[in-house]
GUKE-663492 format. One record per residue: x, y, z of N, C-alpha, C in turn; chain; residue in three letters. Coordinates in steps of 0.05 Angstrom, whole numbers, plus 5000, padded with zeros to 4 digits. Layout:
REM GUKE-663492
R   n.X   n.Y   n.Z  ca.X  ca.Y  ca.Z   c.X   c.Y   c.Z  chaine  residu
R     X     Y     Z     X     Y     Z     X     Y     Z       A     ala
...
END
This chain:
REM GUKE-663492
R   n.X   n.Y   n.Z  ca.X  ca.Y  ca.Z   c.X   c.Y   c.Z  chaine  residu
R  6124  4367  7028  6115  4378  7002  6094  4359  6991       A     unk
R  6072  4370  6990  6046  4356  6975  6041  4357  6948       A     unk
R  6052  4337  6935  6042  4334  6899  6017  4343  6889       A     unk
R  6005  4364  6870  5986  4378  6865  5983  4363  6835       A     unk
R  5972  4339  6835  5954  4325  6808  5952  4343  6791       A     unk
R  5936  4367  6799  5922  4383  6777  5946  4403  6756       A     unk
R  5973  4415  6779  5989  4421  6772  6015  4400  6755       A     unk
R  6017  4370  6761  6026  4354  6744  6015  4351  6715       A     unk
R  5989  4351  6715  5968  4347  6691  5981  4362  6670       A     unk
R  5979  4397  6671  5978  4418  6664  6011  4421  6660       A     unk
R  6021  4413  6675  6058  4419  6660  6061  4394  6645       A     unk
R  6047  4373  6643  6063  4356  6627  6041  4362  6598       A     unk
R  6014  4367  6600  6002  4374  6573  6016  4387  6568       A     unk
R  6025  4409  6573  6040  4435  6565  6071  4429  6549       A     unk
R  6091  4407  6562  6121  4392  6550  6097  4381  6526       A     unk
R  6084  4369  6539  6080  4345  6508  6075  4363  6484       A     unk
R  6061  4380  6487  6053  4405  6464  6065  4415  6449       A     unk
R  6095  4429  6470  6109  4435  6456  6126  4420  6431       A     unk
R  6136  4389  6453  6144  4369  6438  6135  4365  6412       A     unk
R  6112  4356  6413  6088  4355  6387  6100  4374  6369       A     unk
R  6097  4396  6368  6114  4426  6352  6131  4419  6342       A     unk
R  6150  4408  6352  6182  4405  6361  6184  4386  6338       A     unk
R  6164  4369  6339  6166  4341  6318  6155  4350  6294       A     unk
R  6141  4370  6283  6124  4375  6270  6157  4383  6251       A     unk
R  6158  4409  6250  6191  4423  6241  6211  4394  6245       A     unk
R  6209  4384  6252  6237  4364  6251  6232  4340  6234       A     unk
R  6210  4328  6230  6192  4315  6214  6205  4325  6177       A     unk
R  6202  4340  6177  6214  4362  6147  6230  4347  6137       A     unk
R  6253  4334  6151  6286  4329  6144  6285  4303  6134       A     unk
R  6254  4287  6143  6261  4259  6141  6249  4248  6115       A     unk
R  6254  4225  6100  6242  4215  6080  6205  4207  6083       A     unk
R  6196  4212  6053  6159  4210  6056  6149  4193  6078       A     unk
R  6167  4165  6074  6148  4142  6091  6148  4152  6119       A     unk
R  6180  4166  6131  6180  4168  6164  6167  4194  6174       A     unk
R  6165  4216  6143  6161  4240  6155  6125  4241  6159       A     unk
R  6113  4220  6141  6084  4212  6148  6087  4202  6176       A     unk
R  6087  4186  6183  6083  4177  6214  6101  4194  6237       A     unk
R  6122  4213  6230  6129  4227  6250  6105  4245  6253       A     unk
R  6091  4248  6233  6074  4275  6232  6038  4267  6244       A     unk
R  6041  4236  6237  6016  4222  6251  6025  4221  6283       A     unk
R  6051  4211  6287  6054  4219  6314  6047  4247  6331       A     unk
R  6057  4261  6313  6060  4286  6326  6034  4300  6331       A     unk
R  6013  4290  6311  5991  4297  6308  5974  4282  6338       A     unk
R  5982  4256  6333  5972  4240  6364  5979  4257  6385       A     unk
R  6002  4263  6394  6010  4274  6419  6006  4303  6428       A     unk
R  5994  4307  6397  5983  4335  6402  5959  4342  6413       A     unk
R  5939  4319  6403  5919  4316  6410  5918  4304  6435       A     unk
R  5923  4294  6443  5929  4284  6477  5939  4308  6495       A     unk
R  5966  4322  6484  5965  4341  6498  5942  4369  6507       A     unk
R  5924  4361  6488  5894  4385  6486  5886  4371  6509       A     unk
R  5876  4339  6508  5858  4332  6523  5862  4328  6551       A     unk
R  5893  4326  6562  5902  4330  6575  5898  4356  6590       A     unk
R  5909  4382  6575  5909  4408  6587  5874  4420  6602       A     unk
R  5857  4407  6582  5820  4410  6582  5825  4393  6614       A     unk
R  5825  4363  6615  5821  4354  6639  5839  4372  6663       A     unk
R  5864  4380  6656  5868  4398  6688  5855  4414  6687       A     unk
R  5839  4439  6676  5822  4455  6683  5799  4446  6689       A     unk
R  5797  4424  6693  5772  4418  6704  5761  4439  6737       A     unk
R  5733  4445  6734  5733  4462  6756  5741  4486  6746       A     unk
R  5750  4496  6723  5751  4518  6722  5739  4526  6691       A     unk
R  5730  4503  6671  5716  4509  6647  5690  4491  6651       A     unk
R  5675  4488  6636  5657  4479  6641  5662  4447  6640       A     unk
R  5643  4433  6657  5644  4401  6655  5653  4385  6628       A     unk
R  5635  4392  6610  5630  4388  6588  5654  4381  6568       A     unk
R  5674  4408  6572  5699  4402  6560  5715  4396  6575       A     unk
R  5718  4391  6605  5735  4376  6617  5729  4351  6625       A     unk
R  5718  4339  6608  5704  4316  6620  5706  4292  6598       A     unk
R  5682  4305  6572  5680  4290  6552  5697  4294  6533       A     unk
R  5703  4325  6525  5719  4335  6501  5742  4325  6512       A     unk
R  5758  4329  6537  5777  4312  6550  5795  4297  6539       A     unk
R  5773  4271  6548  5775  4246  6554  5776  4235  6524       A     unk
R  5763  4251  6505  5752  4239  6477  5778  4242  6462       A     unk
R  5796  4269  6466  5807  4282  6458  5843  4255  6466       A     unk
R  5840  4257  6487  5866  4239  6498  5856  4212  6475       A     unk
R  5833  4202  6479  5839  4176  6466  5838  4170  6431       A     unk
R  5826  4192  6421  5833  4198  6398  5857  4206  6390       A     unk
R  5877  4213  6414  5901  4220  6404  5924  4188  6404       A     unk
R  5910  4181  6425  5927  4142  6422  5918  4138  6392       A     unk
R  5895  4133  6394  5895  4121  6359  5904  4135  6341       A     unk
R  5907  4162  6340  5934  4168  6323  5958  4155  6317       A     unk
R  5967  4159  6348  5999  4151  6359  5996  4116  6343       A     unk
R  5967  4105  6335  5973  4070  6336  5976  4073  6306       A     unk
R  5961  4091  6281  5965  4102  6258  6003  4100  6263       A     unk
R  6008  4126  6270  6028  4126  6269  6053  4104  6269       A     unk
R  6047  4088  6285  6063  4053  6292  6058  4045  6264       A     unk
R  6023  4044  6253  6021  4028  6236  6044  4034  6210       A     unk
R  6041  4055  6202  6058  4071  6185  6085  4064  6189       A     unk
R  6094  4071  6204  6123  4062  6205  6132  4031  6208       A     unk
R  6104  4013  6208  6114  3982  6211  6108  3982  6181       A     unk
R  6098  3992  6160  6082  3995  6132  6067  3979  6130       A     unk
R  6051  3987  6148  6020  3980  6152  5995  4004  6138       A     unk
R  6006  4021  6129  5995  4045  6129  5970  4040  6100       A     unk
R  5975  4037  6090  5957  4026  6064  5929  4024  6066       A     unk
R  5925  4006  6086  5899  4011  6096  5893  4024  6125       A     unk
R  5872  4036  6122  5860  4052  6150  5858  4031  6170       A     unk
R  5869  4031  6199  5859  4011  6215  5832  4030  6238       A     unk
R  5809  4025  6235  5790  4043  6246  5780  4037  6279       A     unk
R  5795  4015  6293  5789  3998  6311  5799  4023  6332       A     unk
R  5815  4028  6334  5824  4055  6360  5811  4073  6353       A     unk
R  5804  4091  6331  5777  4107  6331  5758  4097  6339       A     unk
R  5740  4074  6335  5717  4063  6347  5730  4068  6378       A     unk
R  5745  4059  6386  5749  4057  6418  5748  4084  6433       A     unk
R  5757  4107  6418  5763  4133  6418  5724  4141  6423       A     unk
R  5714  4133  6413  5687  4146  6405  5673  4126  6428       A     unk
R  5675  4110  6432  5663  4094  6457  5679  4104  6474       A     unk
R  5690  4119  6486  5700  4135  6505  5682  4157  6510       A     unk
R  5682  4168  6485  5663  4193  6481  5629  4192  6489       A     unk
R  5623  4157  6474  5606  4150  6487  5587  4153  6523       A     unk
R  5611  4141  6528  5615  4136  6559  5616  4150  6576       A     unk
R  5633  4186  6567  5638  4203  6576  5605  4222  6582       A     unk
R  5601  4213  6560  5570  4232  6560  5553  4218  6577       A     unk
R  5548  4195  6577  5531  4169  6587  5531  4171  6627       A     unk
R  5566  4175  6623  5561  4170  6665  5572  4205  6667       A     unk
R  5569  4230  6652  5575  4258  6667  5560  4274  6657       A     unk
R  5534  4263  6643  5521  4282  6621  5482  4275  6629       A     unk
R  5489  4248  6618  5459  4233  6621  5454  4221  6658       A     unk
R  5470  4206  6664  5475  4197  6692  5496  4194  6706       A     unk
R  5513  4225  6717  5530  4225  6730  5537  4194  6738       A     unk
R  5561  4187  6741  5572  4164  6758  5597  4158  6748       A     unk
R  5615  4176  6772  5652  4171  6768  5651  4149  6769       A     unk
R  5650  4138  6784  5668  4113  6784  5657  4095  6762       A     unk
R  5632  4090  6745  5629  4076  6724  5653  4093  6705       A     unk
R  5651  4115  6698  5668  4122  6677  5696  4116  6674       A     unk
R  5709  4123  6702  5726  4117  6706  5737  4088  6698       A     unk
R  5725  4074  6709  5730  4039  6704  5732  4034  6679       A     unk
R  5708  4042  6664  5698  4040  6635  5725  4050  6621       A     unk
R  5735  4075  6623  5753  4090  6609  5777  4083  6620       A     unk
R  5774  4072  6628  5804  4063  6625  5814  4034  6623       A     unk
R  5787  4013  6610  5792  3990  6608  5787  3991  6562       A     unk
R  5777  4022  6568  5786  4019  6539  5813  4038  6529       A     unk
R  5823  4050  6548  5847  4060  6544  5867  4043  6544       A     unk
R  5857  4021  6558  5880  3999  6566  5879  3981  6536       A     unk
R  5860  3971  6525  5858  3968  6505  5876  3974  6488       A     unk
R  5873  4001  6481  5891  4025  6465  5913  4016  6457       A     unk
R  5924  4016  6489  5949  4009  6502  5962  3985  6491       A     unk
R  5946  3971  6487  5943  3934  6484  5958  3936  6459       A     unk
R  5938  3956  6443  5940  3958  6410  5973  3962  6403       A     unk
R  5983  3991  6412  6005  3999  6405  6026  3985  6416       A     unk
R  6027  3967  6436  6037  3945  6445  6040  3922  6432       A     unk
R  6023  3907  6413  6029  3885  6401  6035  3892  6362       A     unk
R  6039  3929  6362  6054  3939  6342  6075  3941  6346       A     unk
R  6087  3952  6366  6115  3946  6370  6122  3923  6379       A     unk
R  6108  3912  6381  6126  3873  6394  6132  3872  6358       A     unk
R  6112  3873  6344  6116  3862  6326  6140  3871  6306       A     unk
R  6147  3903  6309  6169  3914  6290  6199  3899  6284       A     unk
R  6199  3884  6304  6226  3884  6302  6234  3848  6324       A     unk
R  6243  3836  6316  6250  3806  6328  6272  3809  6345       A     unk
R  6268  3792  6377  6296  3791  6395  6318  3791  6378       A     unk
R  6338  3801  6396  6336  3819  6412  6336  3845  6395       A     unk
R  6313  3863  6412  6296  3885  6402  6320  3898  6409       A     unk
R  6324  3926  6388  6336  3947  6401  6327  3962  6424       A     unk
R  6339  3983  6441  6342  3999  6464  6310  4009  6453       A     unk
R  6305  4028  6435  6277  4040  6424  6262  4023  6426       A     unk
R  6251  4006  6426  6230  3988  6424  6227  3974  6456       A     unk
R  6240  3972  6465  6246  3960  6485  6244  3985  6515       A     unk
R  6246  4000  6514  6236  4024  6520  6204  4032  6515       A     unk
R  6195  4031  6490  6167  4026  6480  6151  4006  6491       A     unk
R  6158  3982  6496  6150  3966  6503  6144  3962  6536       A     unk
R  6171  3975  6545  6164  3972  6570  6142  4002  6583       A     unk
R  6140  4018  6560  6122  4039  6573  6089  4037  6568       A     unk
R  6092  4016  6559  6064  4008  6540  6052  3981  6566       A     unk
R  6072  3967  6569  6074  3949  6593  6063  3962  6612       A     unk
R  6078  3982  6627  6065  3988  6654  6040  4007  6647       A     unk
R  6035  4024  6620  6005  4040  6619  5983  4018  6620       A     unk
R  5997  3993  6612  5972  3970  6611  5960  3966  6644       A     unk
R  5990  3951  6665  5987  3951  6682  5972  3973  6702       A     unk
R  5981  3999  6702  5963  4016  6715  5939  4022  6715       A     unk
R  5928  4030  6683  5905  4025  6682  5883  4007  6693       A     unk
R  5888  3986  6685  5883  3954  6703  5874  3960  6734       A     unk
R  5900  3961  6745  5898  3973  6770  5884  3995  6784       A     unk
R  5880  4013  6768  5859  4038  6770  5837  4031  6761       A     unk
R  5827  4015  6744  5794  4006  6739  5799  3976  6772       A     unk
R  5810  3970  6773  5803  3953  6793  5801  3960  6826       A     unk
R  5809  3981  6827  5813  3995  6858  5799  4019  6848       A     unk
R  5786  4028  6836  5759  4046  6833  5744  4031  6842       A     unk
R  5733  4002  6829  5712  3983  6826  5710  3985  6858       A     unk
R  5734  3965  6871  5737  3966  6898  5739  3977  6921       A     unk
R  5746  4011  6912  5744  4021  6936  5744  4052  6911       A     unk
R  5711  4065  6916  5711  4091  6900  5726  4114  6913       A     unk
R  5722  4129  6895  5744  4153  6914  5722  4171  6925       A     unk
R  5750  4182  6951  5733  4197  6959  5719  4233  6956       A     unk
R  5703  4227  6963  5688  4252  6951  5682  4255  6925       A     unk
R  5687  4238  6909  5674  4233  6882  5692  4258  6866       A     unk
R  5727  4264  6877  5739  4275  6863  5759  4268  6848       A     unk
R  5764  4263  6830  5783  4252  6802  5813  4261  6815       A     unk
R  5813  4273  6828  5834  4291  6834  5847  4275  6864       A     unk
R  5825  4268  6876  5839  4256  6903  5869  4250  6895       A     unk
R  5889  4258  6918  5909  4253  6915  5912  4228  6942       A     unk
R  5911  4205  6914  5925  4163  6927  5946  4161  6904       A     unk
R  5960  4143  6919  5987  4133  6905  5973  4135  6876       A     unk
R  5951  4109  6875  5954  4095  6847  5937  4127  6834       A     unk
R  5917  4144  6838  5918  4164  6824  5943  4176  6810       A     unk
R  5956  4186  6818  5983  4201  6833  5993  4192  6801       A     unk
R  5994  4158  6806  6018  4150  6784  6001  4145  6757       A     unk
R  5972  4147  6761  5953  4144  6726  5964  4173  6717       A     unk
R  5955  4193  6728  5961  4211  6715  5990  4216  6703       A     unk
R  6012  4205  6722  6039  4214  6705  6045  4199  6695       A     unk
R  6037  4170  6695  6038  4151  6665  6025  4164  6644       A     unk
R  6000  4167  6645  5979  4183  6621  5988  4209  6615       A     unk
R  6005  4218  6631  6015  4255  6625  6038  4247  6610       A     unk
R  6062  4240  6625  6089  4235  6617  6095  4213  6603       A     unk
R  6083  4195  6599  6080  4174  6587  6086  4177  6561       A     unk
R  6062  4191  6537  6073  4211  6508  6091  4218  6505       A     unk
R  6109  4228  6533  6134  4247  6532  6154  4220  6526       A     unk
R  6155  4198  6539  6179  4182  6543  6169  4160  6512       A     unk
R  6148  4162  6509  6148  4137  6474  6153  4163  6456       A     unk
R  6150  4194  6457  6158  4213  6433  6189  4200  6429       A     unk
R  6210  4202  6456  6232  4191  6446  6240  4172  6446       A     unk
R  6229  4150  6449  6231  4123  6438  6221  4126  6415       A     unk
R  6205  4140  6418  6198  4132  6374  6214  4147  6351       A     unk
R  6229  4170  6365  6244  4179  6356  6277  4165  6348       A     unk
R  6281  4148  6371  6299  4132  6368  6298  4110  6346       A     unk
R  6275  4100  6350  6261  4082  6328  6257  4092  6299       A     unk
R  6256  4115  6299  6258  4134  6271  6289  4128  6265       A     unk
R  6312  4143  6277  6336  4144  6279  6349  4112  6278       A     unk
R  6340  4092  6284  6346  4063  6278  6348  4057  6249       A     unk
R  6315  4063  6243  6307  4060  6214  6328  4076  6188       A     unk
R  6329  4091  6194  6347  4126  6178  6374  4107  6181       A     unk
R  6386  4097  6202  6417  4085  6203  6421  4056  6190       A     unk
R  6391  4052  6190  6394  4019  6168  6389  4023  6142       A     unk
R  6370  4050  6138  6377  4051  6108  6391  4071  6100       A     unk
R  6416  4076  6108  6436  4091  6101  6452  4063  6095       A     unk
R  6452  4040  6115  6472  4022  6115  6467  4011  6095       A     unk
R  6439  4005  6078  6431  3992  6059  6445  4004  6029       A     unk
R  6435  4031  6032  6444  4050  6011  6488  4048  6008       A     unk
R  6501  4050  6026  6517  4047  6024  6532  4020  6016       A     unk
R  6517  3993  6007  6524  3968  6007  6504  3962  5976       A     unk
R  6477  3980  5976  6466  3966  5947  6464  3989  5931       A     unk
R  6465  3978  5907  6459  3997  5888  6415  4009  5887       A     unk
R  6410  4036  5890  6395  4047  5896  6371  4035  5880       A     unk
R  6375  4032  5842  6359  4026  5823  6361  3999  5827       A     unk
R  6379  3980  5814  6376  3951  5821  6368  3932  5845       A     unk
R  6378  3941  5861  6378  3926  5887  6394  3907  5894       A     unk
R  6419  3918  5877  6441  3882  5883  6475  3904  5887       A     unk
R  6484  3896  5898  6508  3908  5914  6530  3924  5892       A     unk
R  6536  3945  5903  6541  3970  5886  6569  3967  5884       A     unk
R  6584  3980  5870  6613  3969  5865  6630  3968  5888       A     unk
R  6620  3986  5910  6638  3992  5930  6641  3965  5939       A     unk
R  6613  3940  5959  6612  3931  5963  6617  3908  5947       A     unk
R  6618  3912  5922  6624  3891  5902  6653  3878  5915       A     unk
R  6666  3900  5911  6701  3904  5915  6705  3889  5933       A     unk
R  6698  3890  5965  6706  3885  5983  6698  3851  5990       A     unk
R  6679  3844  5970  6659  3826  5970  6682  3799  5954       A     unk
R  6692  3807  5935  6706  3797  5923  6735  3795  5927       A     unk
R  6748  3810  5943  6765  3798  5964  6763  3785  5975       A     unk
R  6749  3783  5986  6739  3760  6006  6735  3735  5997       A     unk
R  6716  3735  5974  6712  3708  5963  6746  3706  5946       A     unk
R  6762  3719  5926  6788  3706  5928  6806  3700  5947       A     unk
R  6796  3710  5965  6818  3695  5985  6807  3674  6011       A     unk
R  6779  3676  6001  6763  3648  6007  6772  3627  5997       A     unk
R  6769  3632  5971  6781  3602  5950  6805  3596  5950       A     unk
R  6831  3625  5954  6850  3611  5959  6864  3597  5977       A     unk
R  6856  3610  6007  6860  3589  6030  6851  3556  6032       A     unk
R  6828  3553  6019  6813  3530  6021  6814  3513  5989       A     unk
R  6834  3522  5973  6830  3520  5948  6813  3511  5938       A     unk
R  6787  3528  5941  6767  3515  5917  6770  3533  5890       A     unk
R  6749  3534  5880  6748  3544  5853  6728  3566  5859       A     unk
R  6736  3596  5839  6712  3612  5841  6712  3624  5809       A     unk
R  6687  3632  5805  6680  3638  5771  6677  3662  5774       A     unk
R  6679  3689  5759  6665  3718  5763  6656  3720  5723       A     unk
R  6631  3725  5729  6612  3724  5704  6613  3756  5706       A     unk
R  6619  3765  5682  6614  3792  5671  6594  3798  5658       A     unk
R  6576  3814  5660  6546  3815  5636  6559  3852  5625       A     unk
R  6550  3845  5602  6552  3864  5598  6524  3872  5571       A     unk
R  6500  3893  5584  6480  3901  5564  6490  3911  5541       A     unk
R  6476  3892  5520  6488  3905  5493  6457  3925  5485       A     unk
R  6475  3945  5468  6459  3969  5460  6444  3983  5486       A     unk
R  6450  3985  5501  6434  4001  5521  6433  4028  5514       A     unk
R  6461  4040  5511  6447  4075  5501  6434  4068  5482       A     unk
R  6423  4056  5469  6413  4057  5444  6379  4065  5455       A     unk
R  6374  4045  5479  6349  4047  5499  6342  4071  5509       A     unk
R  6366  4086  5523  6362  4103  5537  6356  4127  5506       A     unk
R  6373  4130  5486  6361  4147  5471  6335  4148  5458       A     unk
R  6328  4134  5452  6300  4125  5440  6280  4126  5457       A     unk
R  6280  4108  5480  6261  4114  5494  6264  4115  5521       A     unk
R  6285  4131  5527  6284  4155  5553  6293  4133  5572       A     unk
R  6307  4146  5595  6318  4139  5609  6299  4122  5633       A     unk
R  6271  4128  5630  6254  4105  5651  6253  4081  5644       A     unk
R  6260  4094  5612  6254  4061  5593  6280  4037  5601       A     unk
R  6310  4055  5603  6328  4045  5606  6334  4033  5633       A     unk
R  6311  4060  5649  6321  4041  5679  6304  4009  5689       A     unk
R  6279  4011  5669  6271  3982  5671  6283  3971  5654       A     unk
R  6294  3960  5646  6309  3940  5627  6332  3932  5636       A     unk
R  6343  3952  5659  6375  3942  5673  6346  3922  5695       A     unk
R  6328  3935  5712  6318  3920  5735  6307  3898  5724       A     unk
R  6299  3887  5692  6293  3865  5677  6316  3842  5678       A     unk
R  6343  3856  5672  6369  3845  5672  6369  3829  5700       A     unk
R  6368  3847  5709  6373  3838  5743  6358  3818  5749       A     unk
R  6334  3818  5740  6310  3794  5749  6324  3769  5739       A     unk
R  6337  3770  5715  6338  3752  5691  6358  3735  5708       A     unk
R  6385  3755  5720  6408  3747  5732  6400  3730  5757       A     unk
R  6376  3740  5771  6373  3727  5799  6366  3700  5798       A     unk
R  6345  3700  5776  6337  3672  5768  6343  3643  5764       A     unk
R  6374  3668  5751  6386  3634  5732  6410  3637  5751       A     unk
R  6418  3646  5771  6443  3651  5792  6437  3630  5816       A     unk
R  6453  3617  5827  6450  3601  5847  6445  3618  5875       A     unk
R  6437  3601  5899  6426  3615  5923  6455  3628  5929       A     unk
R  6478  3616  5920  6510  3627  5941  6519  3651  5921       A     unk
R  6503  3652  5894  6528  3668  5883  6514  3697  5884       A     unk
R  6529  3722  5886  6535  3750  5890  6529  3762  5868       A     unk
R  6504  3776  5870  6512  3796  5844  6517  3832  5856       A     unk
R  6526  3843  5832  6532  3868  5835  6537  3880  5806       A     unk
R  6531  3908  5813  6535  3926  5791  6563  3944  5784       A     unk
R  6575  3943  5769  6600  3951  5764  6595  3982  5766       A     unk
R  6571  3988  5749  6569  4012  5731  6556  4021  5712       A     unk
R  6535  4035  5707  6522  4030  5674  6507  3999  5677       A     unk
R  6514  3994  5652  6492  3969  5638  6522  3944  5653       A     unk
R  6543  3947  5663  6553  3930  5671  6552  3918  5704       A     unk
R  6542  3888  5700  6543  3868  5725  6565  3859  5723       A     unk
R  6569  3844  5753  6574  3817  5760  6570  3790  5774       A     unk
R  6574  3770  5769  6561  3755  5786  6588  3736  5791       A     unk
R  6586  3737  5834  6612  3729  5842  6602  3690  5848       A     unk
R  6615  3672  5830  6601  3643  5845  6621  3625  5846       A     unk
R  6623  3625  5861  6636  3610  5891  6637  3579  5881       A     unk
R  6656  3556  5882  6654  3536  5885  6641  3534  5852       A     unk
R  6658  3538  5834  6648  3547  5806  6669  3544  5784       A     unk
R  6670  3529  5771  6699  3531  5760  6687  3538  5728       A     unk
R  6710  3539  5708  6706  3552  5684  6683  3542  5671       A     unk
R  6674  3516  5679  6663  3498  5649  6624  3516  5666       A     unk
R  6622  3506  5700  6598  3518  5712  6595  3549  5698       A     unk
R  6617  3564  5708  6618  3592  5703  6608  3591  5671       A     unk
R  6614  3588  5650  6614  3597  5631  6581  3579  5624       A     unk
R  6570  3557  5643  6546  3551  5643  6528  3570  5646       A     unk
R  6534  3581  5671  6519  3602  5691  6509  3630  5663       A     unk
R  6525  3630  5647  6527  3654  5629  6513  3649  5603       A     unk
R  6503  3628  5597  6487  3632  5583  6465  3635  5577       A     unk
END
């Protein structure tokens, strides 16, 4: 059985496409920050899957769009996919324009050795030592998301970003060294064989790594949400509760001393009626500042409820405690 390149090309543009779709509708469910970069993703892989599907018809549309629109098309869709990283590392704030430039010197290139002066094997080399690039890019975004040991998603990312580096490499260096033959893109050699289903399927296997990486994110801020209070940012009664077990029966095994400071805002409805409840919700997050300030690095705060805190401090006895409170 002989592997048909052109028929690998063309089914995996075709999965990634749909995928792309697939993410677009599923994207919906998630909060602004993830559902932006699921949707920059999806937007990346969509666009790769175009440029993808254009290069297998090569030989059967014109050069032009299987060649340059292509090739332009695939690498404009990485710099999406590196948008997309950026965004979900919240990087997004500013435009990073460096993978578009690279995208467009592709485009460059494309025209330069199949337009102005035919020559595969310069293109070839060329394009794929700036794809490798690319590669480089969205590689030292995910190193950076997340510190050993990396979860399964990243680590998966990483290693697919790893070998698109390595192949590439390998394919500009064994072009250089030995051109193909008949000056067809298509020759079927190992290291062809495996550019294309890294560069085809490749999209397919970081869509669900990044999906997982979505689903990481979503399970740590559920975990956050269930431990802090949403407006303040300091641990909500549930976790208060359990928090303070612990520290009494910290102090009583070890008999030290522990203090629990009660705050309680005076006149707060008075705030919220007069001047509205935005007014009231900065004045508790003022409280909070006030509390963090004058609170030592060990001691706990939390919200009871309403305008009522607490602050749990440890190794604290009445005369500190009733210090801490004023």
């Amino acid at each position: 059985m002989t592997l048909d390149v052109r028929t690998l090309v063309l089914l995996a543009s075709l999965v990634t496409l749909l995928i792309s779709i697939c993410l677009v509708y599923a994207a919906r469910g998630y909060p602004d920050a993830l559902r932006n970069s699921l949707w920059a993703w999806a937007g990346g892989t969509g666009v790769q899957s175009l440029g993808w599907l254009l290069l297998g018809l090569r030989g059967y549309i014109p050069d032009f769009s299987s060649i340059v629109v292509a090739n332009t098309l695939v690498a404009f869709g990485y710099a999406e996919v590196i948008s997309a990283l950026r965004h979900f590392g919240g990087g997004g704030g500013r435009r990073f324009w460096l993978p578009h430039w690279l995208a467009l010197g592709v485009a460059a290139v494309c025209v330069a050795y199949s337009v102005e002066a035919p020559d595969l094997r310069a293109r070839l080399m060329i394009v794929s030592g700036l794809l490798a690039v690319q590669y480089l890019s969205c590689l030292q975004l995910v190193w950076r998301l997340a510190p050993p040991p990396r979860p399964v998603s990243h680590r998966v990312m990483i290693a697919m970003f790893v070998v698109g580096i390595a192949v590439l490499s390998a394919r500009a260096i064994a072009v250089y060294l030995v051109p193909l033959a008949g000056n067809d893109p298509f020759v079927l050699t190992p290291l062809q064989a495996l550019s294309f289903a890294t560069g085809t399927f490749g999209p397919v296997v970081a869509t669900f790594a990044f999906l997982l990486m979505v689903s990481d994110r979503m399970n740590e801020e559920l975990g956050r949400l269930a431990m802090f209070d949403p407006l303040t940012e300091v641990y909500n009664r549930r976790s208060l509760d359990e928090l303070a077990a612990r520290a009494v029966a910290e102090a009583r095994r070890h008999a030290r001393t522990l203090s629990v400071l009660v705050v309680d805002a005076d006149h707060f409805k008075r705030i919220n009626d007069e001047y509205g409840h935005e007014a009231g919700d900065r004045a508790l997050k003022a409280l909070v500042e006030v509390l963090r300030r004058t609170a030592r690095s060990e001691d706990l705060i939390g919200r009871l409820g309403g305008e009522e805190f607490v602050v749990l401090m440890p190794d604290a006895d009445a005369i500190a405690g009733a210090a801490g409170g004023e």
